[in-house]
N, C-alpha and C positions, 0 to 999 in steps of 0.2 A: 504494500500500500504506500501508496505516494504520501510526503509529508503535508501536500496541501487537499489531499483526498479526504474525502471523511467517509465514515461506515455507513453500509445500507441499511437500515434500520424498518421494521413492518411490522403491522399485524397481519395474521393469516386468519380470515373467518370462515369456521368452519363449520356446517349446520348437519348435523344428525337426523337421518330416515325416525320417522316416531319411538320403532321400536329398537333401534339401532344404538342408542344413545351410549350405553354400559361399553357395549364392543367398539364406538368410535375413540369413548375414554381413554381403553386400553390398548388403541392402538398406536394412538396420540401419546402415550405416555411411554410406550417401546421404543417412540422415536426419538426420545429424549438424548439418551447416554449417547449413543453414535452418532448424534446428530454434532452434541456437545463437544466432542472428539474429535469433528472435524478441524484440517486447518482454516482458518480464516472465519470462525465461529465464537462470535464474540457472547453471544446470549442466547436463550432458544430455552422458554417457559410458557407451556400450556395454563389456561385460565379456561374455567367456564362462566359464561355469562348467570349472574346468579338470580336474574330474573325471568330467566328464557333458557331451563336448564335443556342442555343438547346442542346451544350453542357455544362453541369454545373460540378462542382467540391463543392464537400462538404468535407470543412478544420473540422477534426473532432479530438478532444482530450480527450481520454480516462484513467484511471485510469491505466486501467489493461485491459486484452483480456476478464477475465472475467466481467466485466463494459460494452465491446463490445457488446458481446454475450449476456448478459443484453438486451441493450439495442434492437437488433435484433429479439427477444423473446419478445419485450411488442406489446401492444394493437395497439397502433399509427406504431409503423413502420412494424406489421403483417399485415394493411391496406394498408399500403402506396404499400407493396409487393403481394399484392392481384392484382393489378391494373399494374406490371411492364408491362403482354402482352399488357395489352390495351397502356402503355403509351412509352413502351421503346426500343429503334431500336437493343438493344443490351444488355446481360447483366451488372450491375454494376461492375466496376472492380476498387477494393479497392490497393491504393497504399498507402504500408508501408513508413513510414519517420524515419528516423533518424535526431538526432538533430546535428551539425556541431558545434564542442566544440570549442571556441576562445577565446584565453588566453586573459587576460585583459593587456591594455597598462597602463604602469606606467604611470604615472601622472607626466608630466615637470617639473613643481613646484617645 
């Protein structure tokens, strides 16, 4: 990563078939460690929406799109996307983040 680059950063939403929900959890959660292991894998934690349970969000922090793309292309999340008809009401839809720059407060002192 370049010094003046900064990380890809996203939510990944992801919406569970009615009866799907338990098995999307745990498939979302298998992708956690190998995901987290990858290089260029700065963050990558699963959330359920907790007022619309079935929907999750996966907080994902990537190096670069190519770290993304990486990781979309390995063995564990080519599995995980074999199973979206069985498991998912809708496709995933990846939201880009930008990070919200805040000047630092002097210090009173």
């Amino acid at each position: 990563m370049s010094p003046l680059s900064h990380p890809l950063v996203a939510l990944a939403r992801v919406r569970a078939k009615p009866t799907r929900r338990r098995a999307l959890q745990e498939a979302l959660a298998a992708l956690v460690e190998p995901s987290r292991a990858e290089d260029g894998c700065f963050d990558y934690a699963p959330f359920e929406l907790l007022e619309e349970p079935g929907t999750f969000y996966v907080r994902e922090t990537w190096a670069d799109q190519e770290a993304l793309d990486f990781h979309m292309a390995t063995p564990h999340f080519q599995a995980f996307a074999a199973r979206f008809e069985e498991l998912l009401a809708e496709p995933i839809k990846l939201i880009p983040l930008r990070e919200v720059l805040v000047a630092a407060t002097a210090d009173p002192a």
